[in-house]
KOLVEXLUM-240014 format. One record per atom (N, C-alpha, C): residue number from 1; residue in one letter; atom name; y, z, x. Coordinates in nm, 2 decimals. Example, Ala and Ser with C-alpha at 12.3 -4.5 7.8 and 13.67 -1.06 7.14 Angstrom:
<pts>
<pt num="1" residu="A" atome="N" y="-0.57" z="0.78" x="1.32"/>
<pt num="1" residu="A" atome="CA" y="-0.45" z="0.78" x="1.23"/>
<pt num="1" residu="A" atome="C" y="-0.33" z="0.78" x="1.32"/>
<pt num="2" residu="S" atome="N" y="-0.22" z="0.71" x="1.28"/>
<pt num="2" residu="S" atome="CA" y="-0.11" z="0.71" x="1.37"/>
<pt num="2" residu="S" atome="C" y="0.00" z="0.79" x="1.29"/>
</pts>
This chain:
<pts>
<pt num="1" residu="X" atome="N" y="-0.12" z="0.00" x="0.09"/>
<pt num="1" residu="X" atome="CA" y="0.00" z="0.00" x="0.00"/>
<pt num="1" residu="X" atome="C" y="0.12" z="0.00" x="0.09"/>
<pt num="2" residu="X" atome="N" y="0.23" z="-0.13" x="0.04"/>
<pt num="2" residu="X" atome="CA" y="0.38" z="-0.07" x="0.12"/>
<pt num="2" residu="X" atome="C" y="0.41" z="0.03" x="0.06"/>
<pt num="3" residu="X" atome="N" y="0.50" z="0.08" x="0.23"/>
<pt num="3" residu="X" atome="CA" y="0.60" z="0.19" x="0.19"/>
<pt num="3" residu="X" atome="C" y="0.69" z="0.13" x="0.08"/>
<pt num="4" residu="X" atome="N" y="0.73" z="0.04" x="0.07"/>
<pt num="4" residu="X" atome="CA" y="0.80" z="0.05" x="-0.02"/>
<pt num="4" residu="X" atome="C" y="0.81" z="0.04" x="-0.16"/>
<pt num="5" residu="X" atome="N" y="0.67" z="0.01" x="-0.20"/>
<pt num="5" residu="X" atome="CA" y="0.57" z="0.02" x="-0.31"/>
<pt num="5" residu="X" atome="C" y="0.56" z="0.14" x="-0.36"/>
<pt num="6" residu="X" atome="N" y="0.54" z="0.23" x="-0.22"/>
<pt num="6" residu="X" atome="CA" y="0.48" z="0.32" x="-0.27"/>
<pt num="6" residu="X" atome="C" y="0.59" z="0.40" x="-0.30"/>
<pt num="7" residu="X" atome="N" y="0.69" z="0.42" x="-0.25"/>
<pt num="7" residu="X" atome="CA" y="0.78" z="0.51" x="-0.29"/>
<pt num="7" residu="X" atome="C" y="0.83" z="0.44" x="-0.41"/>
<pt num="8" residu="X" atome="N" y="0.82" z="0.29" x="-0.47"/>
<pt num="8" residu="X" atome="CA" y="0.85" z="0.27" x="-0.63"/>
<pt num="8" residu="X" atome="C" y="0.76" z="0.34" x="-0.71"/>
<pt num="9" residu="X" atome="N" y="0.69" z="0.37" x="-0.69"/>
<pt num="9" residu="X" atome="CA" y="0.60" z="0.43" x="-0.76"/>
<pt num="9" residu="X" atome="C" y="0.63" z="0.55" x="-0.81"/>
<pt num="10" residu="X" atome="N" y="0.65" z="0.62" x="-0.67"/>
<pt num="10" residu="X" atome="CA" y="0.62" z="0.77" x="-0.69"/>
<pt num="10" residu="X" atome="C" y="0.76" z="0.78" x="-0.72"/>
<pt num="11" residu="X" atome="N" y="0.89" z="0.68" x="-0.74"/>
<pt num="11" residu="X" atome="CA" y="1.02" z="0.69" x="-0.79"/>
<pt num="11" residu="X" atome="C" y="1.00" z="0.69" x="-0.98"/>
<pt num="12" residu="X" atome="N" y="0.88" z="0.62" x="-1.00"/>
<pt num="12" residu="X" atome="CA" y="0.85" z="0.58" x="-1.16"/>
<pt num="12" residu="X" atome="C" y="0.80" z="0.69" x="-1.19"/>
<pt num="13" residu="X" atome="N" y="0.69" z="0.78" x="-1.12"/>
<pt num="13" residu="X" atome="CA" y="0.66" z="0.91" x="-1.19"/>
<pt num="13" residu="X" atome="C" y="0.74" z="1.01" x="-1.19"/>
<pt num="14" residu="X" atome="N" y="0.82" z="1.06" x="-1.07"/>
<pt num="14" residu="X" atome="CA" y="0.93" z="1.15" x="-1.06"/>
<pt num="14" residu="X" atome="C" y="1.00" z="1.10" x="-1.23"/>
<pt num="15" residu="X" atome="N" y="1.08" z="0.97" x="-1.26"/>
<pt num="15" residu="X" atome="CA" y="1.15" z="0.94" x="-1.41"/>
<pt num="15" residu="X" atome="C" y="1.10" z="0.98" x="-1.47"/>
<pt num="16" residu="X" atome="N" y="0.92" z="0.94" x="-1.48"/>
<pt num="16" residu="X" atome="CA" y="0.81" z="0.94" x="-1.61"/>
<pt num="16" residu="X" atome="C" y="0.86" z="1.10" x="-1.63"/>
<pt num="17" residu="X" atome="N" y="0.83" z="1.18" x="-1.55"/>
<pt num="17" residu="X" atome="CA" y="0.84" z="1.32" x="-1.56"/>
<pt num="17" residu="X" atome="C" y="1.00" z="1.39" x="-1.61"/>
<pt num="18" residu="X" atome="N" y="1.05" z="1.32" x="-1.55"/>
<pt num="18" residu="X" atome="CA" y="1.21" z="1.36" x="-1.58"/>
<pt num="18" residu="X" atome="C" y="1.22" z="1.35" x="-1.74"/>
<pt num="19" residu="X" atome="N" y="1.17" z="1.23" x="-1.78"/>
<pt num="19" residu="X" atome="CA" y="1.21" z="1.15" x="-1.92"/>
<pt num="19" residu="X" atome="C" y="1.09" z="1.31" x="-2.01"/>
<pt num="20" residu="X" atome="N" y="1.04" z="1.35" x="-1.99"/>
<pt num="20" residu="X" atome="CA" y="0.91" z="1.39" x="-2.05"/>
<pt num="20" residu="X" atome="C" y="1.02" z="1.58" x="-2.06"/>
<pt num="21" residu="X" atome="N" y="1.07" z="1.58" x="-1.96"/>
<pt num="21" residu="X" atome="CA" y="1.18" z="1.71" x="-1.97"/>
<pt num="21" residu="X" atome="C" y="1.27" z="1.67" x="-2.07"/>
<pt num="22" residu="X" atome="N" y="1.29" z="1.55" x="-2.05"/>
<pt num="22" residu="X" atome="CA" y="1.42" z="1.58" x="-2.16"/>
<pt num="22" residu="X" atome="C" y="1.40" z="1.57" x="-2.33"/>
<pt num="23" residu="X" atome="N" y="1.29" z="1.50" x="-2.31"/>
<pt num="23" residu="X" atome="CA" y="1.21" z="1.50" x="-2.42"/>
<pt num="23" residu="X" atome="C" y="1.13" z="1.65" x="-2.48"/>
<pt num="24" residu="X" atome="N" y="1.17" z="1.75" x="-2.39"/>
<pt num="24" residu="X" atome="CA" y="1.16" z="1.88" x="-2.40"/>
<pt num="24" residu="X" atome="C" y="1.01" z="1.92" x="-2.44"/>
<pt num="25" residu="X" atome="N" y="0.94" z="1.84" x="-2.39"/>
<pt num="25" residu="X" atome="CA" y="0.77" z="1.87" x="-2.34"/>
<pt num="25" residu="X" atome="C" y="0.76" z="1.96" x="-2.26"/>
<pt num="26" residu="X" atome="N" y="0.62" z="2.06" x="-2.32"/>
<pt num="26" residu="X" atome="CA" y="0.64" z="2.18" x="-2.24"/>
<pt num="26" residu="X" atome="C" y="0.61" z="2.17" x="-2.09"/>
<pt num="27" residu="X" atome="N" y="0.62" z="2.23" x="-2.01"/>
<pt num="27" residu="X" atome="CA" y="0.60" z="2.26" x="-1.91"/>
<pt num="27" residu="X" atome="C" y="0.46" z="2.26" x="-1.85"/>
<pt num="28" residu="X" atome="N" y="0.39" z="2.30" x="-1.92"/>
<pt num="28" residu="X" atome="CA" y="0.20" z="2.27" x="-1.89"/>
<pt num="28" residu="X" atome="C" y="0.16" z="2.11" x="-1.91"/>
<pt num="29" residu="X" atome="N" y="0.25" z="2.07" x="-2.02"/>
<pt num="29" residu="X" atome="CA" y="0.20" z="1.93" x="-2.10"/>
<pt num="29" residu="X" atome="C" y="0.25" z="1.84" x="-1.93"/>
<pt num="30" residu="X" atome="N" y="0.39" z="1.89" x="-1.89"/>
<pt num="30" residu="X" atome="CA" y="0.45" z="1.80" x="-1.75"/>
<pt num="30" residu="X" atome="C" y="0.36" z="1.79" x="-1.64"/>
<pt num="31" residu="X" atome="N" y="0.29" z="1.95" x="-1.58"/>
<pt num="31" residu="X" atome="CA" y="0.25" z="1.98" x="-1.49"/>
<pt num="31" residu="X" atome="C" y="0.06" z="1.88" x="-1.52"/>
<pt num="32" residu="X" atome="N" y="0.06" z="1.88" x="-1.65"/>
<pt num="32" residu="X" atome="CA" y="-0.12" z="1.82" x="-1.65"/>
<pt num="32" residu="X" atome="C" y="-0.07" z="1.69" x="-1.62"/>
<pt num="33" residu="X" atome="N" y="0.03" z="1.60" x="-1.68"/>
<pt num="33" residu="X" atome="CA" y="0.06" z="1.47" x="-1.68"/>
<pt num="33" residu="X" atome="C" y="0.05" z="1.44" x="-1.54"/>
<pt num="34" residu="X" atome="N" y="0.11" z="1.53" x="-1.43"/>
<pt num="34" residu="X" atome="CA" y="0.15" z="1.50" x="-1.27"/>
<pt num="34" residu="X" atome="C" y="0.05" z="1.52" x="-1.25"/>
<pt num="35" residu="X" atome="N" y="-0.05" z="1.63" x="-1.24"/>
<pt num="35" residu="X" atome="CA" y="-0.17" z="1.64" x="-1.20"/>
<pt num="35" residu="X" atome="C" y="-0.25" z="1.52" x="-1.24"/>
<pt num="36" residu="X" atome="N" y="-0.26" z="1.45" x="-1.37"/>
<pt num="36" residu="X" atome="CA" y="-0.35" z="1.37" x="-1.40"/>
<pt num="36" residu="X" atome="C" y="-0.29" z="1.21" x="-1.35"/>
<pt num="37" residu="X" atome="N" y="-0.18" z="1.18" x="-1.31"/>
<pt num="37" residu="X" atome="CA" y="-0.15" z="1.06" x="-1.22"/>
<pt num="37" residu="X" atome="C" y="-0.22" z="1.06" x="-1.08"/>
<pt num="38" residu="X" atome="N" y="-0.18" z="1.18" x="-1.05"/>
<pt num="38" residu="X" atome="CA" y="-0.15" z="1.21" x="-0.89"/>
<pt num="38" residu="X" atome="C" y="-0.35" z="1.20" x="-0.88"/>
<pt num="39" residu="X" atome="N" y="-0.44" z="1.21" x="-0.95"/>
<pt num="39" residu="X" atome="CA" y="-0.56" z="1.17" x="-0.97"/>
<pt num="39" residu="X" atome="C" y="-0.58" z="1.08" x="-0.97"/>
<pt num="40" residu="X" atome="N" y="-0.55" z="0.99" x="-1.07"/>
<pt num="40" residu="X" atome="CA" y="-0.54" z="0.86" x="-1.09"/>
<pt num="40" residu="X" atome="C" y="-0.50" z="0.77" x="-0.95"/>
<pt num="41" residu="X" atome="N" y="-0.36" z="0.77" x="-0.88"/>
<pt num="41" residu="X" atome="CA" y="-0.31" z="0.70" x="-0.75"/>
<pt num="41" residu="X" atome="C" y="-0.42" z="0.76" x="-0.67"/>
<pt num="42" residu="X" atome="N" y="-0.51" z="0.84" x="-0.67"/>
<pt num="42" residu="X" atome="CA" y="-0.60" z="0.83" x="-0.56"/>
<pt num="42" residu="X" atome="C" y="-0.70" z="0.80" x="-0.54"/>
<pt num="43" residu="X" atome="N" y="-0.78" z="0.75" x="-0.67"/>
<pt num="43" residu="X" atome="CA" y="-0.87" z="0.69" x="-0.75"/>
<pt num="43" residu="X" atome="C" y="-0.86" z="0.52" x="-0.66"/>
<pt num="44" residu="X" atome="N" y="-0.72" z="0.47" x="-0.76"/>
<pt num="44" residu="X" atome="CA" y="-0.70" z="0.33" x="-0.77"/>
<pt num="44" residu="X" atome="C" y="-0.67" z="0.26" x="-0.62"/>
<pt num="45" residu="X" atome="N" y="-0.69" z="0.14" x="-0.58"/>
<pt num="45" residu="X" atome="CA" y="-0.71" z="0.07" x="-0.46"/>
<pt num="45" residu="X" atome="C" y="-0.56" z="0.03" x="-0.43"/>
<pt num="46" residu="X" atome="N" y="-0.51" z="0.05" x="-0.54"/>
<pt num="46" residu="X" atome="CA" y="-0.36" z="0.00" x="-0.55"/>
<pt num="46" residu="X" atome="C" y="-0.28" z="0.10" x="-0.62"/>
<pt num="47" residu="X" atome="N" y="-0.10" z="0.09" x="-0.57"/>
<pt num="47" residu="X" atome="CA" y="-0.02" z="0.14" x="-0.64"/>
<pt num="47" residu="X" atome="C" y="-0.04" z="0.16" x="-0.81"/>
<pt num="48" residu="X" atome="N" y="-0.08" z="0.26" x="-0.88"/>
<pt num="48" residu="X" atome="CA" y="-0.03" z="0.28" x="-1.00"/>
<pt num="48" residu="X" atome="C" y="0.03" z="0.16" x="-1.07"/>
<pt num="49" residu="X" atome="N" y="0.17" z="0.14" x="-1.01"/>
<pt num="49" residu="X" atome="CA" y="0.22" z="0.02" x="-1.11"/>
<pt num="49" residu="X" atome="C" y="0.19" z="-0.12" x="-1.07"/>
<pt num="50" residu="X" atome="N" y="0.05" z="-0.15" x="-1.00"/>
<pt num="50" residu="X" atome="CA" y="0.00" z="-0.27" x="-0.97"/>
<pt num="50" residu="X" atome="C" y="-0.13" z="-0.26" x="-1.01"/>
<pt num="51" residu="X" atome="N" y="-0.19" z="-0.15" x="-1.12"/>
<pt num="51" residu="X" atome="CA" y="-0.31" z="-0.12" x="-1.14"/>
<pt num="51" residu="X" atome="C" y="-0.33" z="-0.26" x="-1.25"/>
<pt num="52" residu="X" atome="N" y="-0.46" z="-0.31" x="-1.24"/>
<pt num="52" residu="X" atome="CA" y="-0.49" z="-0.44" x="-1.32"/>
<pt num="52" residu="X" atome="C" y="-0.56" z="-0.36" x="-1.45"/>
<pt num="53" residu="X" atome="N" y="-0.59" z="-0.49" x="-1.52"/>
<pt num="53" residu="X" atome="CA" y="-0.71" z="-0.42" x="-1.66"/>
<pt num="53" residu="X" atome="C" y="-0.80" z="-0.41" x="-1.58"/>
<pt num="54" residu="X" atome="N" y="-0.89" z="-0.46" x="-1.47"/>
<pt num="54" residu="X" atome="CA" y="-0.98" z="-0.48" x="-1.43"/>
<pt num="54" residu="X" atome="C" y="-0.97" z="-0.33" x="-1.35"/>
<pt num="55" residu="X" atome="N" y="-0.89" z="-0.31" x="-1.30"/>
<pt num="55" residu="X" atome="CA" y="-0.88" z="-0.15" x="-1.25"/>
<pt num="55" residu="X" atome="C" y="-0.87" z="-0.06" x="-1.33"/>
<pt num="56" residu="X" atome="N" y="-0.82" z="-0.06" x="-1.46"/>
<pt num="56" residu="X" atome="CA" y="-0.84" z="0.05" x="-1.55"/>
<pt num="56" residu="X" atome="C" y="-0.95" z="0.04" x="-1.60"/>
<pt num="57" residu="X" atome="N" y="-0.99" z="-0.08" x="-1.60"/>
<pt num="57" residu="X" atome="CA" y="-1.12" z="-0.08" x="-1.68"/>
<pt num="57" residu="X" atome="C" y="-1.22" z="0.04" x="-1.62"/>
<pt num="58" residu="X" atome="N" y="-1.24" z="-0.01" x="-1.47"/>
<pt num="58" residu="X" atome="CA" y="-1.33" z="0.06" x="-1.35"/>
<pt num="58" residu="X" atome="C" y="-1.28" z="0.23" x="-1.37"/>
<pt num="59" residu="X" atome="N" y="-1.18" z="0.22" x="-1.37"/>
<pt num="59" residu="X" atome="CA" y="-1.14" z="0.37" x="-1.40"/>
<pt num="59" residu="X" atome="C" y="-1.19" z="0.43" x="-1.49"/>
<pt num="60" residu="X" atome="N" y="-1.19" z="0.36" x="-1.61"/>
<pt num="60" residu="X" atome="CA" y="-1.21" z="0.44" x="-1.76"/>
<pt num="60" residu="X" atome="C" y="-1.40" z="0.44" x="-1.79"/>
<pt num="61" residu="X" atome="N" y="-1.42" z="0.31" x="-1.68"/>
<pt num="61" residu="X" atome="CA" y="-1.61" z="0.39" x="-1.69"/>
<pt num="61" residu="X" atome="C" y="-1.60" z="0.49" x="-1.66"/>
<pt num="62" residu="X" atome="N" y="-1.52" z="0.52" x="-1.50"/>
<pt num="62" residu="X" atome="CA" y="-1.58" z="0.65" x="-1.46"/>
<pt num="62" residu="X" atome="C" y="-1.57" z="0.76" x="-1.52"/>
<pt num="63" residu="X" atome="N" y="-1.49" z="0.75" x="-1.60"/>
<pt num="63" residu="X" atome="CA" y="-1.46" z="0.91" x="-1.72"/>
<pt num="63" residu="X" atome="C" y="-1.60" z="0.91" x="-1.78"/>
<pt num="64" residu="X" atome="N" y="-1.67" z="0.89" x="-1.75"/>
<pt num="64" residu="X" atome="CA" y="-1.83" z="0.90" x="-1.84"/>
<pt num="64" residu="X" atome="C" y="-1.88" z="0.98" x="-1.80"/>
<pt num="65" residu="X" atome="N" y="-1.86" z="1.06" x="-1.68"/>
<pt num="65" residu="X" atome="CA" y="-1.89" z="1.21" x="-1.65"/>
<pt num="65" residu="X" atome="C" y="-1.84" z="1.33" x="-1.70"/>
<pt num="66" residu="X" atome="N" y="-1.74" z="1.32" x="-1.77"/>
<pt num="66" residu="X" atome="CA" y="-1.67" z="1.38" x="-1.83"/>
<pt num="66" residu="X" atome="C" y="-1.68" z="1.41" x="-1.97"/>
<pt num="67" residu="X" atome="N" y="-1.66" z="1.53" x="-2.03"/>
<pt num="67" residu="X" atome="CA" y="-1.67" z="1.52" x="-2.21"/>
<pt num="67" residu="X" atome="C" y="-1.57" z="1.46" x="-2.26"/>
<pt num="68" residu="X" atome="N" y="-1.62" z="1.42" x="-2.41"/>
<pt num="68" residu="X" atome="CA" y="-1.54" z="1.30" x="-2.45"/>
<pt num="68" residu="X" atome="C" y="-1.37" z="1.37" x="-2.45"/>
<pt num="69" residu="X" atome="N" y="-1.34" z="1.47" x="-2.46"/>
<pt num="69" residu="X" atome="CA" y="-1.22" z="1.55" x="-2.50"/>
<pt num="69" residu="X" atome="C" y="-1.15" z="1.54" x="-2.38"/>
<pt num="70" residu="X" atome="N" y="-1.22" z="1.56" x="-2.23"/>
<pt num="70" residu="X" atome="CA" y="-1.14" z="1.57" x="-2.12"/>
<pt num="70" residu="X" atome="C" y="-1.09" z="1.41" x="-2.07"/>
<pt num="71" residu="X" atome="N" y="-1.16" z="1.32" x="-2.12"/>
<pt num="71" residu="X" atome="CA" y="-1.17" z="1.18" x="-2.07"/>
<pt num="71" residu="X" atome="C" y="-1.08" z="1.14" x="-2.17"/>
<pt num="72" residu="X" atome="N" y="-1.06" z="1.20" x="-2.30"/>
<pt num="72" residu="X" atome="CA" y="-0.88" z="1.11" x="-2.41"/>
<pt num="72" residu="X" atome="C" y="-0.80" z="1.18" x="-2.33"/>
<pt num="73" residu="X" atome="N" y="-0.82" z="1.32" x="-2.26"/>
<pt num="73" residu="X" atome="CA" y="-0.68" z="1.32" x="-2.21"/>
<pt num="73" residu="X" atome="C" y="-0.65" z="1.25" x="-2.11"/>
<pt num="74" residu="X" atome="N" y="-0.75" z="1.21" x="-2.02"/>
<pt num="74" residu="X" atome="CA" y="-0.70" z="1.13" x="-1.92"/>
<pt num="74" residu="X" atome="C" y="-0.64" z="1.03" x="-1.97"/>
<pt num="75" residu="X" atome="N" y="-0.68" z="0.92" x="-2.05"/>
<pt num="75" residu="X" atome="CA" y="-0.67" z="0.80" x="-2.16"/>
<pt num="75" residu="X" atome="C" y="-0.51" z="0.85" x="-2.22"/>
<pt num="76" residu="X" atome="N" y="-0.50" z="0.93" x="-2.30"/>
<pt num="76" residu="X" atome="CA" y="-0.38" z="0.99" x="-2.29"/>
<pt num="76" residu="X" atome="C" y="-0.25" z="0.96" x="-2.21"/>
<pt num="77" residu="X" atome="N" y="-0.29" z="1.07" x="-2.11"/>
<pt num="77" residu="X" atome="CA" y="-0.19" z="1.01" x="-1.98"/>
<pt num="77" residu="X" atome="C" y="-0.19" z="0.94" x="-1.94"/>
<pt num="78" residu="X" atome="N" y="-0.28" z="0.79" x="-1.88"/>
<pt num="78" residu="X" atome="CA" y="-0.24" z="0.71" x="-1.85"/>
<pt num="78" residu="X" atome="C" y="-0.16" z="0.59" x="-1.96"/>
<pt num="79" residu="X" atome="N" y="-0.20" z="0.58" x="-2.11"/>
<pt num="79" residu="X" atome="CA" y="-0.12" z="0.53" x="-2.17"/>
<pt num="79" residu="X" atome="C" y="-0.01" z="0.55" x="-2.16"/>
<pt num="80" residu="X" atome="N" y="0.07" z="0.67" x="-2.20"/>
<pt num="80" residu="X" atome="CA" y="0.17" z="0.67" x="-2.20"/>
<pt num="80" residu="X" atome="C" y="0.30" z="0.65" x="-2.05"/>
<pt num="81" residu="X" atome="N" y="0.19" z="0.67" x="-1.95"/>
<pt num="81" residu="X" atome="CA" y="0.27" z="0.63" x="-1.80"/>
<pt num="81" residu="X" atome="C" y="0.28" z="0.48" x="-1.83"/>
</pts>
C-alpha cells in the first residue's frame, strides 16, 4: 500500500468516526466501529477504500466462524463505512 493511500484511508476513518460523534453515537457504538475496521485493514490485501466485491466477498466467507450475531455486526460496520 502507498503512503499516501494509506494515510487517505486512515484520513476517511478518522471522518467516518468524527461524523459518527456528531451524529451523537455512543461512545462503545465509535470504539466497536474502530475496532471493527482496524480488523478489517488487516484482513484485506488492500487499502480499505480499494477493497473490491471480490475482496468483501473473501472477507464475508470468513465470518463463517463466527455466530450469525457477531458476523451482522461486522456486515454492519462495514456497510455503513
Amino acid at each position: 500500500m502507498s503512503t499516501g493511500r494509506a494515510q487517505e484511508t486512515q484520513t476517511a476513518i478518522v471522518r467516518h468516526l468524527d461524523h459518527m460523534r456528531f451524529q451523537r453515537r455512543s461512545p462503545g457504538t465509535i470504539v466497536a466501529r474502530r475496532r471493527a475496521l482496524a480488523r478489517m485493514a488487516a484482513i484485506f490485501p488492500v487499502p480499505l477504500l480499494d477493497a473490491t466485491a471480490a475482496d468483501l466477498l473473501a472477507w464475508h466467507a470468513g465470518l463463517s466462524r463466527l455466530t450469525p450475531g457477531a458476523a451482522a455486526n461486522y456486515v454492519r460496520h462495514a456497510a455503513v463505512f
